[in-house]
N, C-alpha and C positions, 0 to 999 in steps of 0.2 A: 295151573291153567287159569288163564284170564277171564270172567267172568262177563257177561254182557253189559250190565249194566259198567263196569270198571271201563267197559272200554269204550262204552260213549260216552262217559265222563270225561276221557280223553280228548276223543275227539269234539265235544264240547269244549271244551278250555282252550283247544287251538281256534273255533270258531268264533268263541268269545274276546280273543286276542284281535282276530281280523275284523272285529265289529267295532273295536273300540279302540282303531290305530289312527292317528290322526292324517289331515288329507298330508300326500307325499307334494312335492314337486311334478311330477307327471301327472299326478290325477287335476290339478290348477290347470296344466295343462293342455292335457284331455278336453277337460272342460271348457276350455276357450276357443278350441278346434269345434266343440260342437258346437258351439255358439255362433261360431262365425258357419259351419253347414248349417244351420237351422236359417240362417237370414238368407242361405239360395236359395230355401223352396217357397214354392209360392205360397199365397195367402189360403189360396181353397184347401189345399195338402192340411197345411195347420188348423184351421176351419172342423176339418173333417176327421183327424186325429185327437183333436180336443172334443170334440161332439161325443167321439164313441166311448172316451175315456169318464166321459161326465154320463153317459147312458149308464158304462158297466155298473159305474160307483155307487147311482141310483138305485139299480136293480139290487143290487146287493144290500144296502140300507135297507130297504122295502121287502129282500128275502125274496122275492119272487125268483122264480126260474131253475134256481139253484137248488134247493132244498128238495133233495130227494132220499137221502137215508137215515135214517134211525142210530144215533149216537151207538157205537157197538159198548156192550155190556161186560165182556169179558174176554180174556185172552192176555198173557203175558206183554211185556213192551218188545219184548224181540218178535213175539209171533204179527204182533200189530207193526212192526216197521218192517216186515217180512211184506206184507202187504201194503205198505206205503210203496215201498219201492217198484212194485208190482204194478201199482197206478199209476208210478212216474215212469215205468215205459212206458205203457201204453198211451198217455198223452205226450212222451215227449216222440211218438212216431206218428202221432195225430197234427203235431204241430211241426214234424218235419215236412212233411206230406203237401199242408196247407202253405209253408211258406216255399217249397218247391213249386205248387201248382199255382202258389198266385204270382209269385215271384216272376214266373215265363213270362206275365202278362204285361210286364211293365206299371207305369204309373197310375194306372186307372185300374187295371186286374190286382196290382200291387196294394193298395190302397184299403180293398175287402181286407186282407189279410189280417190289417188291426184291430179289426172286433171281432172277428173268429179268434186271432189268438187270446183276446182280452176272455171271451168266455172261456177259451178252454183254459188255461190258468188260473178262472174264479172257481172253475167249477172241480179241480184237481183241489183249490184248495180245500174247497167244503168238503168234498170226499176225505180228505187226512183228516180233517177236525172230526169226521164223524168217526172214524177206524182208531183215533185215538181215543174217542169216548167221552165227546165234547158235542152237546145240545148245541145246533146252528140254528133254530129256532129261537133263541135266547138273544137278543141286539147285540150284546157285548161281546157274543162267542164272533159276530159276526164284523165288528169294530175289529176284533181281534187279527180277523183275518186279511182286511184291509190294511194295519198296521203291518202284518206280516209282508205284504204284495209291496208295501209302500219301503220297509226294512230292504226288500231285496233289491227295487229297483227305484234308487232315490241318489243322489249326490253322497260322498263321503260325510260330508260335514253332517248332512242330515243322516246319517247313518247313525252315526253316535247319539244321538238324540232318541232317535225311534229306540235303538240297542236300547238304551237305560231307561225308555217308556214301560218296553215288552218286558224286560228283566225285574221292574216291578208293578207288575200285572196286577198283583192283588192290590196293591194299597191305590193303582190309578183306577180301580174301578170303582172306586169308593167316590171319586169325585168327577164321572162320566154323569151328564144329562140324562135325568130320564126317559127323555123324549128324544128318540134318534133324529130325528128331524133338527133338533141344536147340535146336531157334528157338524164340525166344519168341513167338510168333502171336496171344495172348492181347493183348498189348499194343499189338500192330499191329489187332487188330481192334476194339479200343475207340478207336481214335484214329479209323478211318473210321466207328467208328457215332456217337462227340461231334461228328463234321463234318456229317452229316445237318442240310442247312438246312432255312429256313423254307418257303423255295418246292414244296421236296420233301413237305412235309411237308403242304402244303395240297393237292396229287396227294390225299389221300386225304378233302378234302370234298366232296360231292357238289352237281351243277351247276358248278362252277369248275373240278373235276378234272378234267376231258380236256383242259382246255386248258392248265392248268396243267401237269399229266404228261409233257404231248408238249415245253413248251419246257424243262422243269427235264432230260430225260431229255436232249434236243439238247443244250443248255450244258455238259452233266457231262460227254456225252462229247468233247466239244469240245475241252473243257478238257482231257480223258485226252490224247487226239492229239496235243494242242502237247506235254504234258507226257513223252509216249511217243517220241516223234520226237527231243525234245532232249536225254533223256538217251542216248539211240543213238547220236546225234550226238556229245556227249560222248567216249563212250567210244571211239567210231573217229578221232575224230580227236584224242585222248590217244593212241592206241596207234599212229600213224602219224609 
């Protein structure tokens, strides 16, 4: 019988394959479709997407809002991602919810949607950083976790890049600023606002949007979960 750990080892190695495959033909292309949707919407839309995304990124640097539990102390890795999973329902039916109900609203009800979803995703994150046993009081656990948001929701090409940051975690923290105020956050937060796709993006017409809302909000955070869990994974069993 397969052992736990054995078998997210597994399923790590297939993760770390998809993190580290170069962009295809499609994804070039993808990309150029959002490009050319990102130049329909208006200036206030972008405006106001970019605003909340440099809010989040703030708060989170600075630790406020977020920081609510005490790094847990003990518990196996299966019992602690028994409870990761457990957090990622119940935010990913927090954030179906939210982008069903602003989604009806169209592009102005639509619109809230990006900073509710933005905390609840910051704040899912902090939660796994604490259930695996990682002090979010500490700048770096919480650099950590911005790379991780940035891992999941960034361009291919920039995928690979963060992949081989997070993968050697120990030795980049060795030459992180002491002063969180020298991160570059600017940079990190324009790479998740050129990731905003098309699906997302249509959340904000009206008659489509609710439906549209509730699954682009399910997928994203879906996709944070796998993306949150593995790099943890990562690192405990690097330092083990």
């Amino acid at each position: 019988m397969i052992n736990y750990e054995d078998k997210i080892l597994r399923e790590l190695g297939r993760w770390k394959i998809k993190m580290t495959k170069k962009p295809s033909i499609t994804n070039r292309i993808s990309k150029g479709i959002q490009n050319k949707t990102n130049n329909l919407i208006p200036d206030k839309v972008h405006k106001i997407i970019t605003e909340a995304i440099k809010n989040m990124t703030k708060l989170v640097i600075s630790g406020s809002k977020f920081i609510t539990n005490n790094p847990k102390k003990s518990g196996s890795l299966e019992e602690r991602e028994l409870l990761v999973k457990e957090r990622l329902k119940f935010y990913k039916k927090a954030a179906t919810a939210s982008g069903a109900g602003t989604g009806a609203g169209g592009i102005l009800i639509g619109l809230a949607d990006f900073p509710l979803l933005l905390s609840l995703k910051m704040k899912f994150l902090f939660d796994v950083a604490s259930i695996y046993g990682f002090d979010v009081r500490e700048y770096k656990e919480r650099l950590y976790i911005l790379y991780i948001f940035q891992l999941a929701f960034c361009s291919q090409k920039k995928r690979i890049e963060t992949y081989r940051l997070i993968a050697n975690w120990g030795k980049y923290t060795k030459e992180l600023p002491e002063n969180i105020n020298d991160f570059n956050w600017r940079s990190f937060q324009q790479e998740y606002r050129d990731y905003l796709d098309l699906a997302k993006l249509l959340q904000l017409v009206p008659g489509i949007g609710a439906v549209v809302g509730a699954y682009a909000n399910y997928k994203l955070m879906d996709k944070l979960g796998e993306t949150a869990i593995n790099a943890y994974r990562l690192r405990i069993l690097d330092n083990k």
